[in-house]
N, C-alpha and C positions, 0 to 999 in steps of 0.2 A: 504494500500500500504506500504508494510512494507521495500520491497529495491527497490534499484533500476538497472536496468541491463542494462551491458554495451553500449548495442546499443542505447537503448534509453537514455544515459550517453550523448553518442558521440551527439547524434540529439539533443539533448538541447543546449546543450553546444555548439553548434554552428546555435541555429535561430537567436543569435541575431546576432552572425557575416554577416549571408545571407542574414537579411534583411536590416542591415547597413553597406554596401559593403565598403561606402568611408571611415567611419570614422573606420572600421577594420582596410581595407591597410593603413589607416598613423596610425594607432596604430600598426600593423607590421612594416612597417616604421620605424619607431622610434625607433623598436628593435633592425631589421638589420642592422641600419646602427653600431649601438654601436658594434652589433658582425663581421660585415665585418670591423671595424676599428683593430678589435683585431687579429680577424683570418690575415688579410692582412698586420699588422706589425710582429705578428711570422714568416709568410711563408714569408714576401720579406726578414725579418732579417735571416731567417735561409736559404733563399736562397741564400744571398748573404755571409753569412759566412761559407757558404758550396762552393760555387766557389772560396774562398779567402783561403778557406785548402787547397782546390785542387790544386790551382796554390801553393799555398809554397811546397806541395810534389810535382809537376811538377818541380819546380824549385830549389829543394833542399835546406836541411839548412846544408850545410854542408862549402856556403862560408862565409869569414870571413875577414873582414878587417881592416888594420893597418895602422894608421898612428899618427902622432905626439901631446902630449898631451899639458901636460904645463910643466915649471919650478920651482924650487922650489918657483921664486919669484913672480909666476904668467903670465910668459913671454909662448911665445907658444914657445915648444921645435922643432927642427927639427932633422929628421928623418937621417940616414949615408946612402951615397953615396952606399956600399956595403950592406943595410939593407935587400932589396930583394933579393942575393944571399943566405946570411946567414940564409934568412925565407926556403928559398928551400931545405935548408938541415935537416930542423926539420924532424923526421921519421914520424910524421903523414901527413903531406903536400903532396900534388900530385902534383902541381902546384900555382906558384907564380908569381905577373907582375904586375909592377910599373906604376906610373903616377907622372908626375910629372907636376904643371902649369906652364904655357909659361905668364908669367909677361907683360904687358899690350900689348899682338898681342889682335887684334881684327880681326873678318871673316866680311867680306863684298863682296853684288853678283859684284861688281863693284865699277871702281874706282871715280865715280860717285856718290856714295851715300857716306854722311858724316864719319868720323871714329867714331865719336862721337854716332852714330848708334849700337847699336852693337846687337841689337835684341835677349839679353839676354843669347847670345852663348859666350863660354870663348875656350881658345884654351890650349890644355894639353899635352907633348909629353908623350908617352904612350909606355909599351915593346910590340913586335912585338905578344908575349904570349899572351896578355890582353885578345882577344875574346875568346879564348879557356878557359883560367883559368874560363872566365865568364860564359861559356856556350851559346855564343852567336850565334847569327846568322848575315848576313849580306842581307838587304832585294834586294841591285843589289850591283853590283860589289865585291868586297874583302878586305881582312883588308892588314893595313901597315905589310909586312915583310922585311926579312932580306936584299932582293935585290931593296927593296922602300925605307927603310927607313931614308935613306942617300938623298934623292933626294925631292923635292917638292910637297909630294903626301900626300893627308887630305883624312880623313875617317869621316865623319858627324855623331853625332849622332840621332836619329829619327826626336826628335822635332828641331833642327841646319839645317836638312835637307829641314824640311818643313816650316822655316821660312825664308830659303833663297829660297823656293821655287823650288828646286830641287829633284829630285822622281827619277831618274835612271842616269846613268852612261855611258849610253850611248853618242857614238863619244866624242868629245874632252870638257867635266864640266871642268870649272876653276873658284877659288875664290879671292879675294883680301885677304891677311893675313898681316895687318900691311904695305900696300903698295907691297907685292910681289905674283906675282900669285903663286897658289897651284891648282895644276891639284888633283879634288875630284876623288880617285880610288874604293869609295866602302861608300854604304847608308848603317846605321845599323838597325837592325829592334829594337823595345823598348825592354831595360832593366828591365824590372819592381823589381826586386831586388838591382838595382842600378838608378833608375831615374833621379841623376846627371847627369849620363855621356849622358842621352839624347839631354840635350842642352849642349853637347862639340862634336868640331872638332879637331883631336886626328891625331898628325903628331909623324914621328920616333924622336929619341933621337938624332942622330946622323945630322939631320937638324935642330934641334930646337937648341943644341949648337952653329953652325955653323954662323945660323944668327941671331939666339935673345941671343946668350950668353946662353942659360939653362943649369944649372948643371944637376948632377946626381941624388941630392936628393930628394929621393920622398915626394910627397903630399899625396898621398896613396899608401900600397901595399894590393892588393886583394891575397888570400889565399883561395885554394881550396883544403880542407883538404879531410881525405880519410873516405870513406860512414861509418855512423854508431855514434850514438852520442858520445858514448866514445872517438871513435877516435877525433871527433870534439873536445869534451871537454878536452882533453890530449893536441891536438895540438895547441888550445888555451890558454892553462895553460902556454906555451913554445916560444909562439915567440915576447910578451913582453921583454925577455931574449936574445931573434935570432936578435931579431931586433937594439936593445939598450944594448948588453953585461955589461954596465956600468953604463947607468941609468934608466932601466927597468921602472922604476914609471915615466919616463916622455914618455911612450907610447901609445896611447890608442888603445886598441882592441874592436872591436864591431863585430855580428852579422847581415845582413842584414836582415835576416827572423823574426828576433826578434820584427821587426817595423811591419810588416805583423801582425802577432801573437795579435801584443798589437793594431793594429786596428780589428782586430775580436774579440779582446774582449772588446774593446771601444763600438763597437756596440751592446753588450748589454746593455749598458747603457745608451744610446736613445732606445733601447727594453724597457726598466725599462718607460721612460719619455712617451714616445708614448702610451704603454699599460694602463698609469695610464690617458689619456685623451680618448681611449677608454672607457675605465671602466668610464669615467664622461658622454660620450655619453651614455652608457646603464643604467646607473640609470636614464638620463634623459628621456630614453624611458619607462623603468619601469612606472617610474612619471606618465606617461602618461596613459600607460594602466590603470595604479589605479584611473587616473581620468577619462577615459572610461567607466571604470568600474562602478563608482561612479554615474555619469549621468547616464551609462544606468539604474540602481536599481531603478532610482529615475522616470525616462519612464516608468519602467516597473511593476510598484506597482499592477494595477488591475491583471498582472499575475501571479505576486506571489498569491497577495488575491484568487485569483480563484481555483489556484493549492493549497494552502493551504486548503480552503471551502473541495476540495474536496477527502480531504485527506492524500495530500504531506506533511510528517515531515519537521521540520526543517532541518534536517541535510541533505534533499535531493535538499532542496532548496543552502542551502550551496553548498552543491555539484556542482549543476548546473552551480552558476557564476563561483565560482571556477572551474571548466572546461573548461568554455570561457576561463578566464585568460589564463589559461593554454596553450588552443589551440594556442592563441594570441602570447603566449612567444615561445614556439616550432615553431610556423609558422615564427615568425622575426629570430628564431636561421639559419630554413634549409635556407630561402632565403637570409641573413646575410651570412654564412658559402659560400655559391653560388658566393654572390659576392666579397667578401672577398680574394675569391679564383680565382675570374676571374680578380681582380686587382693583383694580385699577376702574373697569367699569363700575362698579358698585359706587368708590367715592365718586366717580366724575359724574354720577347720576344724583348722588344724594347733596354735590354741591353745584348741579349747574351748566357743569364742564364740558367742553366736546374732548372725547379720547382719545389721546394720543400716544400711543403703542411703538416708539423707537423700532425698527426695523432693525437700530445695531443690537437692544437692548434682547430682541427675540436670538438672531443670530448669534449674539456672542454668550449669551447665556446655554442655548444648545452644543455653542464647540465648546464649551469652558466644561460643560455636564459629560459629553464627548471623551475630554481629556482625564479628568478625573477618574471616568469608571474604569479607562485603561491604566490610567496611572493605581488605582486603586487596586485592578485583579494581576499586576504585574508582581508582584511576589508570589502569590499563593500560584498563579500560574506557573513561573519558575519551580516553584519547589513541587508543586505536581509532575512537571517535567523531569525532575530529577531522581522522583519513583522506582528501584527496579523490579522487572516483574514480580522478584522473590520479593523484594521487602514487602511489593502493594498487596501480595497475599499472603504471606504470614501471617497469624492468628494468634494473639496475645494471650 
C-alpha cells in the first residue's frame, strides 16, 4: 500500500470522530467558541464603526465651534458681546449663532418640586439661528425666533424634555424657570454632534436679559463653515482672529466631529484587547484537541498495530490522525464563523445597525482554525506514526 487516496483520507480521518460523537462536538467546541469570539468582535467592531462614519458624513464635519479659552494667567477668558457677528463675516462661514448661559435659572415641571432639583438641565439663551447653523430638527413644535424670543417661550433639548417628562407641544406645556413660567414652544430631536445642548432648555436673548440680567457674551458660538475641508480648514485658521481681534490665543476653536472620529478609532483598541482574549480562547481549544488527540492514539493502539501488520507506512498512519485534527479544526472554524456571525446579527438588530461581516474576519479566522487543528494533531500524529506493529498490539 504505497498511498493513500483521498476518499479513503477523508473516511479515516473521520471514524474516530463518528464513533466519539461527544467528545468531537466539545472538541469542536472549544474551537468555535475561540473563533466566534474573534469573528464577532471584528464584525460588531467594524459594524459599529461603520454606523459611527456614516453618521459623521450624515452629519457633516464641516461644524465648528468657538468659545472662550484661558488667560495669560490661567483665568478663563471671555468671549465679546459682538464675537458672533464678527464670526459671520469670515468668507468661509455660512452661518453663525451664539449661546450664551443663563447663571443659576433652573427648569422645573412645577412649582412644586424643589429648585434645588434641577435634573441635570441648565438653561442657555440661544440666537434664534442656532437650529439651523446646527442642522437640527425639532421633534414637535418649533425653535425660538424673532417674534418668540422677546417673550416666555423654552425650547427643551431631547434629554431636558424627557426628564421633565414632556414629548409634544401640544395645547398649552408650561415650565417653572427660576420661579416664572415659560410656555415650552418646541421638543428638539438629539444632537448627536453636540450632546450638550441635549440636556439645555434654550430661551431668546432678549428675555433672558430682561429677567435674569444675561448679557450678550457668548459661552459658545457654533460655526457652520462652507462644505469641503479646505474651506473648513481656512475658516478655522480665521475666527480665533473674528472672534478675539486682540487676543486670538485666548480662544478656543474645536471640531465637533473630531470626538466622533477619535471614538472610532478608540474602538480599535478594545479591537486590539478583545481579539487578544479570543486568541487565549483558541489556543485553549487547540489544547484540547491535542489532548483528544493524544487519548485517542492511546485507545486506539490495536488499530494502528493492525493497519501497520498489514501494510500501512508510517506516514499514512501520520496522515490519518492528522486528518482528524484537521477535520476537528475546520469543523470548530465553519460553526465558530456561524456563530460568531449570528452574534454579530443579534447586536446589530437589537441596536439598529446594518451588519457588517469583515470578509478578512471570516477568512482569516477559518485558516487560523485550519492551522491550529494541524498544528494541534501534529504530535499525537507523530507518535502514532512511530507505533511498531508489536508494540501497537501488545497487551498490558
Amino acid at each position: 500500500m504505497s498511498r493513500l487516496l483521498p476518499r479513503d483520507l477523508l473516511r479515516l480521518a473521520t471514524v474516530g470522530l463518528r464513533t466519539r460523537k461527544v467528545r468531537a462536538a466539545l472538541s469542536v467546541l472549544g474551537i468555535s467558541i475561540g473563533i466566534a469570539s474573534l469573528v464577532a468582535v471584528l464584525a460588531i467592531s467594524e459594524t459599529s464603526k461603520a454606523d459611527l462614519l456614516a453618521k459623521i458624513e450624515t452629519l457633516g464635519t464641516n461644524l465648528l465651534t468657538v468659545g472662550p479659552g484661558e488667560s495669560l494667567f490661567g483665568e478663563e477668558a471671555k468671549l465679546a458681546a459682538a464675537a458672533g457677528a464678527r464670526i459671520r463675516l469670515v468668507e468661509d462661514v455660512e452661518s453663525a449663532a451664539a449661546v450664551t448661559a443663563v447663571d443659576g435659572a433652573t427648569v422645573r415641571r412645577s412649582s412644586y418640586v424643589p429648585a434645588n432639583i434641577t435634573g441635570g438641565i441648565y438653561v442657555e439663551a440661544a440666537d434664534p439661528e442656532l437650529l439651523r447653523t446646527l442642522e437640527g430638527t425639532t421633534a414637535s413644535g418649533r425653535f425660538v425666533d424673532r417674534a418668540t424670543e422677546r417673550y416666555p417661550a423654552i425650547v427643551l433639548g431631547a434629554k431636558a424634555a424627557k426628564r421633565l417628562g414632556i414629548h409634544s407641544v401640544d395645547g398649552l406645556v408650561q415650565v417653572y424657570v427660576s420661579g416664572r413660567l415659560f410656555t415650552v414652544v418646541g421638543v428638539l430631536d438629539p444632537l448627536p454632534l453636540v450632546p450638550d445642548l441635549d440636556s439645555a432648555a434654550l430661551i431668546g436673548y432678549p428675555v433672558a436679559a430682561r429677567l435674569f440680567g444675561t448679557d450678550r457674551n457668548p459661552s459658545t458660538v457654533y460655526v457652520r463653515a462652507r462644505e469641503g475641508e479646505a474651506q473648513v480648514r481656512a475658516a478655522a485658521a480665521l475666527l480665533s482672529s473674528a472672534a478675539d481681534p486682540w487676543d486670538p490665543g485666548e480662544v478656543a476653536v474645536s471640531r465637533p466631529s473630531d470626538a466622533l472620529e477619535a471614538q472610532a478609532a478608540a474602538e480599535g483598541a478594545f479591537t486590539s484587547l478583545f481579539l487578544g482574549l479570543g486568541a487565549v480562547a483558541l489556543l485553549v481549544g487547540a489544547i484540547g484537541i491535542a489532548n483528544v488527540m493524544i487519548i485517542s492514539v492511546l485507545e486506539r493502539r490495536s488499530e494502528v498495530g493492525l493497519r501497520r501488520a498489514l501494510g500501512a507506512r508510517r506516514r499514512h498512519i501520520a496522515v490519518q490522525f492528522l486528518g482528524e485534527s484537521f477535520v476537528l479544526g475546520i469543523a470548530g472554524g465553519v460553526f465558530g464563523v456561524l456563530l460568531g456571525a449570528a452574534a454579530t446579527g443579534a447586536y446589530a438588530a437589537y441596536e439598529g445597525l446594518t451588519l457588517l461581516v469583515p470578509s478578512v474576519a471570516v477568512a482569516g479566522s477559518l485558516l487560523a482554525a485550519c492551522l491550529l487543528g494541524a498544528l494541534a494533531g501534529f504530535y499525537p500524529a507523530m507518535r502514532a506514526a512511530r507505533l511498531t506493529p508489536t508494540d501497537a498490539l501488545r497487551t498490558t
